[in-house]
MMTF fields as JSON, N, C-alpha, C and O atoms, coordinates in Angstrom:
{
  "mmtfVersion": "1.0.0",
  "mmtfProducer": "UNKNOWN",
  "numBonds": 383,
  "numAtoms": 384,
  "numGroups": 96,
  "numChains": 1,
  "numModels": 1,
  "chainsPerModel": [1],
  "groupsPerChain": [96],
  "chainIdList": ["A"],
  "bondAtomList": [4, 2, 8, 6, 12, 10, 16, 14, 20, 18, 24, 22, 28, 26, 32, 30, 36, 34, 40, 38, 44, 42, 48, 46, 52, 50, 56, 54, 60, 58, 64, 62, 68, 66, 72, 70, 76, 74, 80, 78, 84, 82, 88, 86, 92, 90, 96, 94, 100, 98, 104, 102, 108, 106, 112, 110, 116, 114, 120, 118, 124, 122, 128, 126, 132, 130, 136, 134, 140, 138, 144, 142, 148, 146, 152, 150, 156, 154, 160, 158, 164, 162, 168, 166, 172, 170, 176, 174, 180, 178, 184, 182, 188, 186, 192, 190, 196, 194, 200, 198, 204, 202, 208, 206, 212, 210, 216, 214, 220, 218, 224, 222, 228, 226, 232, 230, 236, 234, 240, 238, 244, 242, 248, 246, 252, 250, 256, 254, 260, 258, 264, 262, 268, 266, 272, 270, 276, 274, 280, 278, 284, 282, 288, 286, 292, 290, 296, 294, 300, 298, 304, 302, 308, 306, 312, 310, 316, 314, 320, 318, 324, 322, 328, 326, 332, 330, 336, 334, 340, 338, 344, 342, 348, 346, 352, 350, 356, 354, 360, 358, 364, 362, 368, 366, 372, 370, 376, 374, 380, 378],
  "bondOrderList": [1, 1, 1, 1, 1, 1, 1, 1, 1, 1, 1, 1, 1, 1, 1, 1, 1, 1, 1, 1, 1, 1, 1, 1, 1, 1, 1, 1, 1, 1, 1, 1, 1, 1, 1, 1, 1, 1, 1, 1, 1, 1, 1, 1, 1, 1, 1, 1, 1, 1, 1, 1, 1, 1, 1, 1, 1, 1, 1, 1, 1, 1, 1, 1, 1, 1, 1, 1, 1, 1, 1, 1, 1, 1, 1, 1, 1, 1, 1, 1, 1, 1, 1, 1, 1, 1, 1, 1, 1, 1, 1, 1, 1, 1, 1],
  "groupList": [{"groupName": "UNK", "atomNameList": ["N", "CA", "C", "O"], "elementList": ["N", "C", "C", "O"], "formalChargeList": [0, 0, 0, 0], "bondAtomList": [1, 0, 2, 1, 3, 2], "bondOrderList": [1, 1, 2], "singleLetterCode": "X", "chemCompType": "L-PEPTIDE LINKING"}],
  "groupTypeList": [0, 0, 0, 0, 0, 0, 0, 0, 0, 0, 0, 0, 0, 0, 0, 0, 0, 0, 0, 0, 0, 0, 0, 0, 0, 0, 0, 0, 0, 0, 0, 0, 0, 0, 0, 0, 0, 0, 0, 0, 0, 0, 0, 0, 0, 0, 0, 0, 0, 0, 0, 0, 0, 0, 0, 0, 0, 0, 0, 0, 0, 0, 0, 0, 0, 0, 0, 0, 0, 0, 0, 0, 0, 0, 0, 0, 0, 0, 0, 0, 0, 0, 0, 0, 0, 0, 0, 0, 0, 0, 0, 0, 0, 0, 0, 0],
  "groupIdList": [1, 2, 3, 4, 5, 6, 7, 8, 9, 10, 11, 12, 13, 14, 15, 16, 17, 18, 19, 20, 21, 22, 23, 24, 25, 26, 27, 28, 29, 30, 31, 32, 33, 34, 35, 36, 37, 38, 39, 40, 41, 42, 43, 44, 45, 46, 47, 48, 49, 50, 51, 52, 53, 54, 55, 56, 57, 58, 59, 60, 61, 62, 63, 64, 65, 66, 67, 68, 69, 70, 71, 72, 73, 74, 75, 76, 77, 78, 79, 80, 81, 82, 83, 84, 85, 86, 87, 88, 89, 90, 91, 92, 93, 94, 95, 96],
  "secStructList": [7, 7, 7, 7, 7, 7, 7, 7, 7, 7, 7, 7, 7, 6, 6, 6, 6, 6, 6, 1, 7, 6, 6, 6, 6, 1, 7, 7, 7, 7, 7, 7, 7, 7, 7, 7, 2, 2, 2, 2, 2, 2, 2, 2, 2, 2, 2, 2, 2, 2, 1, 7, 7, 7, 7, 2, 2, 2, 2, 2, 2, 2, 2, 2, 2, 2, 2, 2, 2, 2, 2, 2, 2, 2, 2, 2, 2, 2, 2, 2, 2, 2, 2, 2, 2, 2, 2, 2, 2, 2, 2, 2, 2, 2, 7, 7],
  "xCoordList": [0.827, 0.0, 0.89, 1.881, 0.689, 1.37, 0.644, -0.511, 2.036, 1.726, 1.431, 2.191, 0.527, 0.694, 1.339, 1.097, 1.957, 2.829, 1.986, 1.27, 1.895, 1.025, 1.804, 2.857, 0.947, 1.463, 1.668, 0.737, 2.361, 1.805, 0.846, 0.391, 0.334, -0.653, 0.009, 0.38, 0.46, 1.423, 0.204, -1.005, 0.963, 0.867, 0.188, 0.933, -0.637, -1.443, -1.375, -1.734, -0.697, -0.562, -2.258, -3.306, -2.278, -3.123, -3.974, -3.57, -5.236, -5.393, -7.028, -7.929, -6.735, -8.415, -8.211, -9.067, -7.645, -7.087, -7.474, -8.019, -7.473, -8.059, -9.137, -9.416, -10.048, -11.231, -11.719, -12.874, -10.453, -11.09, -10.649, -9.783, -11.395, -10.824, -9.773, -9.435, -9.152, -7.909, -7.546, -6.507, -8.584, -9.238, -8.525, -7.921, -8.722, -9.243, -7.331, -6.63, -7.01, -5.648, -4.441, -3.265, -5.051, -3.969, -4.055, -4.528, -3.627, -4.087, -3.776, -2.963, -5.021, -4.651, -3.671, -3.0, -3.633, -1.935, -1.831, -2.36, -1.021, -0.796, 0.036, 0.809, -0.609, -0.63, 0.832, 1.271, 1.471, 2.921, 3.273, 3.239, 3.662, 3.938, 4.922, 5.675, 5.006, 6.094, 7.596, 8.043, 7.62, 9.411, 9.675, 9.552, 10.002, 9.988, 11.304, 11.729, 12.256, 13.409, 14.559, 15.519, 13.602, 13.313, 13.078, 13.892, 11.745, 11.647, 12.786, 13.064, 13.51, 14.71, 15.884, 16.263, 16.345, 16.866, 17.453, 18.586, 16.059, 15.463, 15.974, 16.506, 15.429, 15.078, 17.126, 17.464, 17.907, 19.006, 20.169, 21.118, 19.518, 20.452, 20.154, 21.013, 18.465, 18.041, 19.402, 20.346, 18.932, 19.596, 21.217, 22.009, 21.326, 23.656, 23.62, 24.534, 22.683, 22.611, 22.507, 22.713, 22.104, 22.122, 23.327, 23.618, 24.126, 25.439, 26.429, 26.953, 26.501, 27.97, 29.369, 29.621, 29.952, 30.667, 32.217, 32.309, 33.259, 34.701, 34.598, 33.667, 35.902, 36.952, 37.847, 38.295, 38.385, 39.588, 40.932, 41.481, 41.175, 42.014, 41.714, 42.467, 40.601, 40.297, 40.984, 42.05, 40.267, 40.661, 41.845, 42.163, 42.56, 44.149, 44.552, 45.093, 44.186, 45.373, 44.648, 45.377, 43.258, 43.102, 43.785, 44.35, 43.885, 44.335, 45.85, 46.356, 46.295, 47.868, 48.345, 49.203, 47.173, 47.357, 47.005, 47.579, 46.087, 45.564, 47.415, 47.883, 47.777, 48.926, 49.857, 50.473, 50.099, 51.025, 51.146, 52.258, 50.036, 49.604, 49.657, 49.97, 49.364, 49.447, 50.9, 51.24, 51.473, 52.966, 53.656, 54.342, 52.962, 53.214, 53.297, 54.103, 51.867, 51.339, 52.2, 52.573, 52.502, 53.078, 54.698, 55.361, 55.274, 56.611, 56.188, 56.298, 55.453, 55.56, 55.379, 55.962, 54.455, 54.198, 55.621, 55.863, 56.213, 57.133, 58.154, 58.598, 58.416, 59.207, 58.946, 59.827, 57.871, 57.299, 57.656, 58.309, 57.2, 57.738, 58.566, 58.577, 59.478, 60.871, 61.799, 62.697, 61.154, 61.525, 60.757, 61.094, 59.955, 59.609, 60.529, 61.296, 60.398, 61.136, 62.256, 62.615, 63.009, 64.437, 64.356, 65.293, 63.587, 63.377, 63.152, 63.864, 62.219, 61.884, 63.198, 63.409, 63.807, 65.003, 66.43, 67.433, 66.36, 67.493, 67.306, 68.21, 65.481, 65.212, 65.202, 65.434, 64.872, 65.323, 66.69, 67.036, 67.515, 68.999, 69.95, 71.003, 69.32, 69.299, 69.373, 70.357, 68.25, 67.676, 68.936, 69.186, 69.659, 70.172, 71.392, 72.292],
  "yCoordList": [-1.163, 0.0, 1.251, 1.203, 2.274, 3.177, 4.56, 4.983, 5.134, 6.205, 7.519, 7.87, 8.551, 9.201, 10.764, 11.176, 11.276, 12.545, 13.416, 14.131, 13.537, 14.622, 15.916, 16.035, 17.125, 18.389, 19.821, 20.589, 20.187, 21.249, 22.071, 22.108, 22.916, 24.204, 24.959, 24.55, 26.454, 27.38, 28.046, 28.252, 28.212, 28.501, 30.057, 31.037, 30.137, 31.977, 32.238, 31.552, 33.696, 34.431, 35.059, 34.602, 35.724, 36.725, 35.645, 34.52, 36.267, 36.262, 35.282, 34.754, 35.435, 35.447, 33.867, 33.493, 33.096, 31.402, 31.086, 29.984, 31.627, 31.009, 31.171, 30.875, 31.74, 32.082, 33.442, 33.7, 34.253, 35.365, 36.502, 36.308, 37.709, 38.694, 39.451, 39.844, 39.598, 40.323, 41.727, 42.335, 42.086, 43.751, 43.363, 44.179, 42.44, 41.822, 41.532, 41.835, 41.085, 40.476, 41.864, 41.683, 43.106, 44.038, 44.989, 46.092, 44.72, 45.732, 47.256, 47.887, 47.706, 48.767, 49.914, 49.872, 50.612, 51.28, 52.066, 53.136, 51.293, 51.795, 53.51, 54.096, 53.84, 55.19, 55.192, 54.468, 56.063, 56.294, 57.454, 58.674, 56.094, 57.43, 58.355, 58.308, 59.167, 60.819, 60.394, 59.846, 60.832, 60.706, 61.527, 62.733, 61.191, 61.442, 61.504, 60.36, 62.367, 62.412, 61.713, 60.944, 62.676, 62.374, 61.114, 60.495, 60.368, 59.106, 57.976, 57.13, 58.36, 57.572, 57.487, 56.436, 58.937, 58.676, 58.03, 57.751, 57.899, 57.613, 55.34, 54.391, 55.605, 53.933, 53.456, 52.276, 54.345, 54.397, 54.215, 53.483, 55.212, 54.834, 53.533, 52.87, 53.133, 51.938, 50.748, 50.104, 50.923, 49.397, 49.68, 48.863, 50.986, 50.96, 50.439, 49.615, 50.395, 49.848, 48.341, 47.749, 47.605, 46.416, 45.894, 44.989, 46.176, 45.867, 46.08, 47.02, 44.467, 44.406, 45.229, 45.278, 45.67, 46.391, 45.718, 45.145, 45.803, 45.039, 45.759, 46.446, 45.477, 46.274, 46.552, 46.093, 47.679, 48.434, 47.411, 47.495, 46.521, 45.71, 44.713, 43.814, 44.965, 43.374, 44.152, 43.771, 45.301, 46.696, 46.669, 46.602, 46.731, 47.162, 45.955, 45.859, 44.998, 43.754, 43.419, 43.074, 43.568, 43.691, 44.452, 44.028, 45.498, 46.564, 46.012, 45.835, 45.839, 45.175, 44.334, 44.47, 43.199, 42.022, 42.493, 41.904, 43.548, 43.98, 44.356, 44.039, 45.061, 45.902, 45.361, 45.538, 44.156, 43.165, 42.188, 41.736, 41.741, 41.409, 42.422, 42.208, 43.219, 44.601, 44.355, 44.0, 44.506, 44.889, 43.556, 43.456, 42.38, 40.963, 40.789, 40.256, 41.608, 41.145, 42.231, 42.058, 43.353, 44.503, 43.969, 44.466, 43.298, 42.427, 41.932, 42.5, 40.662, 39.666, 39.913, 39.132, 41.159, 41.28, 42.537, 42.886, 42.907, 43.846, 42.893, 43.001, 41.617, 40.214, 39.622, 39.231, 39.713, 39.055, 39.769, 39.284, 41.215, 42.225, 42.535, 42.795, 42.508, 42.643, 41.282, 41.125, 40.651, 39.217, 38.86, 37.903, 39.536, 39.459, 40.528, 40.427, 41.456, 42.375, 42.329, 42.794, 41.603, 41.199, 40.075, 40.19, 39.155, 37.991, 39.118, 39.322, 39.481, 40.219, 41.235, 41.311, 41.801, 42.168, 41.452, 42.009, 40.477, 39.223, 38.907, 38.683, 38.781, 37.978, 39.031, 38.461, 40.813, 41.378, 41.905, 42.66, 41.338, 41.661, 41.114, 41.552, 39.487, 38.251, 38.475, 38.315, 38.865, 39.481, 40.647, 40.828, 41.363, 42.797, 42.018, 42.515],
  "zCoordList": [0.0, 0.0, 0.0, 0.728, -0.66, -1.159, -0.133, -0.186, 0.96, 1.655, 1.314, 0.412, 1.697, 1.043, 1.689, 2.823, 0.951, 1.851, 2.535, 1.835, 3.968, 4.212, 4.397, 5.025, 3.583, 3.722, 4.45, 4.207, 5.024, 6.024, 5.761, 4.618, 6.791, 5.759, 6.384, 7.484, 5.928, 6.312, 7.856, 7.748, 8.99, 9.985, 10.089, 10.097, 10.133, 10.504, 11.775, 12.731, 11.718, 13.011, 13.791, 13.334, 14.531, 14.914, 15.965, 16.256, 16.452, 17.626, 17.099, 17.751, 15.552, 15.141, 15.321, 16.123, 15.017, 15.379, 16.515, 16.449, 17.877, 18.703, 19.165, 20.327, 18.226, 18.01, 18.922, 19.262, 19.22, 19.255, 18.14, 17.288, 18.3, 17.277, 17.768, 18.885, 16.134, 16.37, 16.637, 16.378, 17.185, 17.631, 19.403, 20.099, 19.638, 21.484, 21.588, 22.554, 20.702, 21.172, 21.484, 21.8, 21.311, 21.344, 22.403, 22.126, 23.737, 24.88, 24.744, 24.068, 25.917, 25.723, 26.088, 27.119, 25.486, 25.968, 27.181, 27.48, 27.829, 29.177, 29.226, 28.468, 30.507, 30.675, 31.189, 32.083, 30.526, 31.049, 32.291, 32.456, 33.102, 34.397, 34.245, 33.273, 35.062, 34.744, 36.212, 37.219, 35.636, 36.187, 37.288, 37.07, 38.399, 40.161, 40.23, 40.39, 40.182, 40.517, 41.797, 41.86, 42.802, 44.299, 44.541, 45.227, 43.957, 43.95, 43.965, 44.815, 42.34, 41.555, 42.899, 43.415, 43.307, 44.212, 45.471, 45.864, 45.992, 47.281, 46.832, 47.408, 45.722, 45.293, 44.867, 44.787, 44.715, 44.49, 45.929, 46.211, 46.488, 47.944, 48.68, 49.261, 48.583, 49.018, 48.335, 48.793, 47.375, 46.371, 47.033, 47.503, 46.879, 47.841, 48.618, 48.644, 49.841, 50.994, 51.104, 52.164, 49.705, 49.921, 49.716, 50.497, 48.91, 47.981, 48.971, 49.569, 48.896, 49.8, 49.125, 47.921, 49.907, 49.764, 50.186, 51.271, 49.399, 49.792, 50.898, 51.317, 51.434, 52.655, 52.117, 51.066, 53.045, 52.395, 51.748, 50.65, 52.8, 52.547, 51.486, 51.112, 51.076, 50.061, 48.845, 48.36, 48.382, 47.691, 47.178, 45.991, 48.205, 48.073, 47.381, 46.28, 48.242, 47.584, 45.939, 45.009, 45.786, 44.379, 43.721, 42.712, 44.038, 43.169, 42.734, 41.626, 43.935, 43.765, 42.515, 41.642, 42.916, 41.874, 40.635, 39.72, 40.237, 39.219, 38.123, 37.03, 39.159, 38.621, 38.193, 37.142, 39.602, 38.929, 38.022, 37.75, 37.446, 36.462, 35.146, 33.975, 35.612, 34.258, 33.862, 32.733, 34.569, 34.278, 33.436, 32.419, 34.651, 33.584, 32.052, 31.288, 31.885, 30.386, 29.654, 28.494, 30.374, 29.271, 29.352, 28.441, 30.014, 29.629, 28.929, 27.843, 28.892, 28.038, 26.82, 26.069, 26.069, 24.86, 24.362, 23.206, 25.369, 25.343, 24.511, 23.368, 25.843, 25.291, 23.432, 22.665, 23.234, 22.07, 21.034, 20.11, 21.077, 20.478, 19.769, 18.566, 20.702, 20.25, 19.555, 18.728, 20.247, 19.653, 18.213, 17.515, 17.966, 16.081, 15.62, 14.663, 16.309, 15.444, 14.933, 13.852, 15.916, 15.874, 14.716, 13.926, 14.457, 13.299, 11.746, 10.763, 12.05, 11.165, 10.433, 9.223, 11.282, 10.712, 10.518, 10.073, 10.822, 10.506, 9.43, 8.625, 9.07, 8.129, 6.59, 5.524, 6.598, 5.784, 5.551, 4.641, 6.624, 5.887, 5.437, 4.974, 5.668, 4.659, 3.323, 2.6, 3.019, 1.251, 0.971, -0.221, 1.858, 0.982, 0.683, 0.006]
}
């Protein structure tokens, strides 16, 4: 017995598919509140107050490691650097 292909039917959007109208599916537009400065504020120092905060000492020694690491990476590419450059000019005074 010979199957036969079943075919999709292309998929329709909107609201009218689940049997309501597509008037109903689009709310209505909310009223935009106005902007409280004072408010923003107030809701700003709240949220600081939650946020743990390092210590001085945690601070420092970050900062430390930050630096010493800085300095790491600016050797090493300092190292790299110069070390192409140096190829790079071996390798054009080869050619003269």
């Amino acid at each position: 017995m010979a199957r036969q292909a079943k075919t999709r039917q292309p998929a329709r959007s909107g609201a009218a598919d689940k049997g309501g109208s597509a008037a109903s599916a689009t709310p209505a537009p909310a009223r935009k509140k106005g902007f409280n400065p004072l408010k923003f504020l107030r809701e700003v120092r709240q949220e600081g107050r939650k946020v743990t905060w390092t210590s001085r000492q945690e601070t420092l020694v970050s900062t430390v490691m930050v630096l010493i690491m800085a300095s790491f990476a600016a050797l090493f590419f300092f190292a790299v650097d110069s070390l192409i450059s140096l190829t790079i000019d071996f390798l054009l005074a080869l050619g003269a």
